[in-house]
C-alpha positions as CSV (number, residue, x, y, z in Angstrom):
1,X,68.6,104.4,110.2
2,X,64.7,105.9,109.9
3,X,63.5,105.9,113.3
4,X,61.1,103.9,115.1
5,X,57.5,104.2,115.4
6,X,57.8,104.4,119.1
7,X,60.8,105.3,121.6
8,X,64.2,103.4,121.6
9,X,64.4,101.2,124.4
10,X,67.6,102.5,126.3
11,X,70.6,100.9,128.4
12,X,73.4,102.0,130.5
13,X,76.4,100.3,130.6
14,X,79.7,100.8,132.9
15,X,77.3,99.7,135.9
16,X,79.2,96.7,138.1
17,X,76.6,93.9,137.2
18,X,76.3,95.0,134.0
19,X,74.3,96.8,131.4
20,X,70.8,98.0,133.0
21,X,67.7,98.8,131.1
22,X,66.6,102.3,131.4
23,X,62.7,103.2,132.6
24,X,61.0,105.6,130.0
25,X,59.6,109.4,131.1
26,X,58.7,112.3,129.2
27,X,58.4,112.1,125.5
28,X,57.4,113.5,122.5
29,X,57.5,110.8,119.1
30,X,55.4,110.8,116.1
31,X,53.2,113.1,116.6
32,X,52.4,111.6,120.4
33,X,53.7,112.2,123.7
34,X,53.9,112.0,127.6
35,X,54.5,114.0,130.2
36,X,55.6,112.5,133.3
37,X,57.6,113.2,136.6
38,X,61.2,112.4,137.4
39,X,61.4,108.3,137.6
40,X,63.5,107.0,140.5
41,X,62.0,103.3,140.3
42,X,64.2,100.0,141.4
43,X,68.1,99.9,141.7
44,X,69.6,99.9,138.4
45,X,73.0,98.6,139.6
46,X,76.5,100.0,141.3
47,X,78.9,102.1,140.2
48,X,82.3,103.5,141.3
49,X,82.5,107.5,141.8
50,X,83.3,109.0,138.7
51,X,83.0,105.5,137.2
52,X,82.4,106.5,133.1
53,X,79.0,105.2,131.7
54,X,77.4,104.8,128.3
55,X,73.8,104.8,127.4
56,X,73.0,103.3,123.9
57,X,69.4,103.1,122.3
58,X,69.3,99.8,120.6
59,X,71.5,101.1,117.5
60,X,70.1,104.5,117.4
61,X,72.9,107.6,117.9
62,X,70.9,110.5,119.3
63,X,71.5,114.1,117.5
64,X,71.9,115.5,121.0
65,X,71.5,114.7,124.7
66,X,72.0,116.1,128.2
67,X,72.0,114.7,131.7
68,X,71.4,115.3,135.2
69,X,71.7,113.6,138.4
70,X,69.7,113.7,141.7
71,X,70.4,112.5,145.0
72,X,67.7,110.0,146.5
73,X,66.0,109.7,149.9
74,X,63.6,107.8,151.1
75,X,62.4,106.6,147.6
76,X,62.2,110.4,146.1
77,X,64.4,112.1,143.9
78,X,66.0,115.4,145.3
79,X,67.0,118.9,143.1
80,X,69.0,117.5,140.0
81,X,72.4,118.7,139.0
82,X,72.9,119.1,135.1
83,X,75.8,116.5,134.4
84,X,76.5,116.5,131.1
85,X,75.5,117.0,127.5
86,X,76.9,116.5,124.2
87,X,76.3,115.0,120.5
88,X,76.3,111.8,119.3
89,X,77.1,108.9,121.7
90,X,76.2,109.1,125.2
91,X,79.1,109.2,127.7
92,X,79.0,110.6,131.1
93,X,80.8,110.0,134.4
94,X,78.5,108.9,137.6
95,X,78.7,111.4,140.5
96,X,82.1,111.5,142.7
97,X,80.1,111.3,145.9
98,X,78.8,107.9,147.3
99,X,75.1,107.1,148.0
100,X,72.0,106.7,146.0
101,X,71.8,108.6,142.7
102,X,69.0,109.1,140.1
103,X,70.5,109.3,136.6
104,X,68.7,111.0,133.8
105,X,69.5,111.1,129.9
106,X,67.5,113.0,127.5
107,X,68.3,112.2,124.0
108,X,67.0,113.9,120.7
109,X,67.2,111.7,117.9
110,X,65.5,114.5,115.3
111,X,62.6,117.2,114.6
112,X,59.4,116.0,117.8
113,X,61.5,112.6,118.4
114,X,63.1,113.0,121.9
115,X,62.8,111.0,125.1
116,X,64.0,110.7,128.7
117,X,65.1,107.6,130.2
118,X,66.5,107.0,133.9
119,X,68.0,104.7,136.3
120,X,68.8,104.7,139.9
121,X,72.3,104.1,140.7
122,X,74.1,103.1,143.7
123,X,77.7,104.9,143.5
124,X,79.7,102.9,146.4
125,X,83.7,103.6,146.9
C-alpha cells in the first residue's frame, strides 16, 4: 500500500493484557523529521522471559527493522542491547531476565520513511 503522510501508529502484541500502543521517537517521513531521545514513558504491559512478540504498523510491513532492549531504573533507560533485526514482519522475543525492560523497534518502510517506536515492558517469571 503507498504510505502515509505521516508515521504508522505502531502495536506490540504477545504482552499479557494484550496488544499495547507504541510511543513514537526519532523519525524521518516525507521530507520531515524528529530527533528525540530513548522513550521509556508508562508500562506497556507484562510479558514472560523469552515470551515472543510482534509489532505491527496498522497494515504496513516494514522493508527492514532492528531492535534493542534496555534495562530501566528509576524511570531511565540504561545501555541498550541490540535484540534483533530482520525483514518484513516484526517478531522478536522479550529479554530472558526479569525486571523492567525498555523495548525499541526501528522499522524502514522505504527511501527517508523510517521510525522508532517503544514500549516499557515488565518481563515477570
Amino acid at each position: 500500500p503507498p504510505l502515509p503522510g505521516a508515521p504508522p501508529s505502531a502495536t506490540a502484541g504477545g504482552l499479557a493484557s494484550g496488544p499495547s500502543p507504541g510511543s513514537l521517537g526519532s523519525y524521518t517521513w516525507a521530507g520531515g523529521g524528529s530527533d528525540g531521545p530513548w522513550v521509556v514513558g508508562s508500562r506497556s504491559g507484562a510479558a514472560g522471559p523469552g515470551a515472543r512478540l510482534r509489532v505491527e504498523f496498522g497494515g504496513l510491513v516494514p522493508v527492514s527493522w532492528s531492535s534493542a532492549w534496555a534495562p530501566v531504573a528509576a524511570g531511565v533507560a540504561g545501555a541498550p542491547s541490540e535484540a534483533a533485526a530482520g525483514t518484513g514482519p516484526v517478531l522478536l522475543d522479550a529479554p530472558s531476565g526479569a525486571g523492567d525492560w525498555s523495548l525499541r523497534v526501528t522499522a524502514v518502510f522505504g527511501p527517508g520513511a523510517n521510525a522508532s517506536y517503544y514500549w516499557r515492558v515488565a518481563v515477570t517469571p
